[in-house]
Structures are given as C-alpha cells and as structure tokens.
C-alpha positions in Angstrom: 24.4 -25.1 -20.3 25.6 -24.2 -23.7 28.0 -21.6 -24.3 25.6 -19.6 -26.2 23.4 -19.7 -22.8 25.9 -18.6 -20.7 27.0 -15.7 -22.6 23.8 -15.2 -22.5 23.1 -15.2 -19.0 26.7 -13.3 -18.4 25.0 -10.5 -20.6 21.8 -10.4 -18.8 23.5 -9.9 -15.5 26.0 -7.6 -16.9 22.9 -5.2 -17.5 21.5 -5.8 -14.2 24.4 -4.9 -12.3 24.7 -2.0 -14.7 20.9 -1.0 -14.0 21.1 -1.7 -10.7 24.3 0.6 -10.6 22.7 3.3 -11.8 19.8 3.2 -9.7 22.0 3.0 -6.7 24.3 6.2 -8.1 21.1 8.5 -7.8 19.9 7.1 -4.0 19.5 4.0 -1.9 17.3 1.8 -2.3 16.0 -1.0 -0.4 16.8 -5.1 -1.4 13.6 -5.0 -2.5 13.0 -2.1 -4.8 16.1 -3.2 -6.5 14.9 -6.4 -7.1 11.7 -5.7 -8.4 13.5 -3.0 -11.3 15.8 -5.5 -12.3 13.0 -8.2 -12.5 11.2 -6.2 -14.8 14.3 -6.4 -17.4 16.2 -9.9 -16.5 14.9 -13.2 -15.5 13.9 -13.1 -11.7 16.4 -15.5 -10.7 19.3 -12.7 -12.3 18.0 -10.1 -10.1 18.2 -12.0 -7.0 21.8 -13.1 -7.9 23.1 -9.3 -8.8 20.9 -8.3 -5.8 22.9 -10.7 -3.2 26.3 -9.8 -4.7 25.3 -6.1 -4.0 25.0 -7.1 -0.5 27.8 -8.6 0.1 29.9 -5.9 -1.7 28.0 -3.7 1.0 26.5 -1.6 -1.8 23.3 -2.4 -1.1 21.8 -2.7 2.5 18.2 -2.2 3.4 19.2 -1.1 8.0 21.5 2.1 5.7 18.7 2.7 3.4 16.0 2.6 6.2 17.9 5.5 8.6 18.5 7.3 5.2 14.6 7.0 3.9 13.3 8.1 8.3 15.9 11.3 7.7 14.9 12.3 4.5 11.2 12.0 5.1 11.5 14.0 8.6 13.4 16.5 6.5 10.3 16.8 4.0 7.7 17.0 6.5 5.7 13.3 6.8 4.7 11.7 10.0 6.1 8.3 11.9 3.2 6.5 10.5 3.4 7.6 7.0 6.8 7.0 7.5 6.8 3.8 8.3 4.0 3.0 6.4 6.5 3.9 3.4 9.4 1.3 5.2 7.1 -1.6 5.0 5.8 -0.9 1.7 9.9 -0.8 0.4 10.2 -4.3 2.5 12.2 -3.3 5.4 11.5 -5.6 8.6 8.3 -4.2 10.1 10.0 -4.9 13.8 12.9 -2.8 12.1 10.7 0.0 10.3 8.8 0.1 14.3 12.0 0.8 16.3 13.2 3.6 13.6 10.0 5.2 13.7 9.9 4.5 17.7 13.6 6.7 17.9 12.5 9.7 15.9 13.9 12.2 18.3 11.1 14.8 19.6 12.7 17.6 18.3 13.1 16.5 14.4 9.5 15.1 14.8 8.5 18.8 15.8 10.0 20.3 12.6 9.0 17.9 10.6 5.3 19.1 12.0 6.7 22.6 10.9 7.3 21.8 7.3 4.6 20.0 7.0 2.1 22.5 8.4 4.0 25.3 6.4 2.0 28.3 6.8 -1.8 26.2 7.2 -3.4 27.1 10.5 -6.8 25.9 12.4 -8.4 22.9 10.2 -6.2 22.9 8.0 -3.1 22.5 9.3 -4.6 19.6 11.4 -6.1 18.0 7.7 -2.1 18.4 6.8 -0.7 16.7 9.8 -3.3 13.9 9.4 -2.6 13.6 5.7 1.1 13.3 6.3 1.2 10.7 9.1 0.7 12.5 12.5 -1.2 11.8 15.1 -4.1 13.8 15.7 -2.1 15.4 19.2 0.9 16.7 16.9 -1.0 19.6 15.5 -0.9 21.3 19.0 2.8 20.8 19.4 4.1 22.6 16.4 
C-alpha cells in the first residue's frame, strides 16, 4: 500500500468513526444499522473495521440497544410482535429479540395498550392494537 493509499484509507475511516459518532450521540443503534450508514459513505470493509472498534470500546452494543429499542417502543405504544418484528429487522438475534419480547412485564404491556388505544373505543381501538402489534386478546385488557 502506498502512502498516498493509506492516508487515504486513514481519512476514510477518520469520517466513519466521525459519522458513526454522531449517529451514536443522538441514540443507539444496532451493529447493523451502523454499518449499513457508514457503508453508504466508505468502502464496506471501513465500516466493518470502525464498526468492530466501536464494539470493543463498548460504544456500540446491539443486547444495550435492544432493551433500549423494547423500552422506548412500550413507552410509545406498539405491541411485542411489532416490537420484535422491528429487533429483527435492526439485526438483533431473533432467539435474543424472542426472550426480550417474551419478558415484557404485564403491566408495561398494559400501558403500552393504553397509549396505543389513546382515546379509540369498540372497532377501532381493536384496528389500533392490531395495527400496532397486539394480539387480538389485548384489546380487552386495557
């Protein structure tokens, strides 16, 4: 590698970490989110370098962003299956996104149905809990 190269390459992950940085400054993320941003800007090999330093500077950490990501959307109202629906699509585990979504306490799952149903009733608040990733029963139990 020439000298020009790996100034190059310094530079390239320089901006990476710098991106990624900033992403992770707003909100977690999961490995793979931040992989795919910085993929978009530096060569894919780059992102999985800055990615894997994050890691192990324990700045990054998809089990922390998971129990962050179950909290946040209990908070705003969405079911366990949307839920971990949402987990699996940000590439945590599935047997990992399952046994978060399987220890959602029955109380926070009950005010998540709250916020969610927000002032709906009958049909409607049924069509809400359905669109948001409850089962069918958890209409009755708000």
């Amino acid at each position: 590698m020439s000298e020009v190269e790996g100034r190059s390459e310094r530079s390239e992950r320089a901006r990476a970490l710098a991106r990624a940085g900033g992403m992770l400054a707003r909100r977690s993320h999961s490995r793979l989110e931040v992989e795919r941003a910085l993929s978009r800007s530096v060569d894919v090999e780059i992102a999985r370098l800055v990615v894997a330093e994050l890691e192990a500077a324990s700045l990054l950490d998809d089990d922390r962003y998971a129990a962050e990501l179950v909290a946040y959307r209990l908070r705003k109202g969405w079911g366990p299956h949307r839920i971990r629906f949402d987990l699996e699509q940000a590439g945590i585990e599935r047997a990992l996104a399952r046994e978060l979504v399987d220890a959602i306490d029955a109380d926070d799952l009950r005010r998540a149905g709250v916020v969610a149903v927000g002032a709906r009733e009958g049909a409607a608040a049924v069509r809400r809990l359905s669109a948001r990733g409850f089962e069918g029963g958890a209409a009755t139990s708000h």
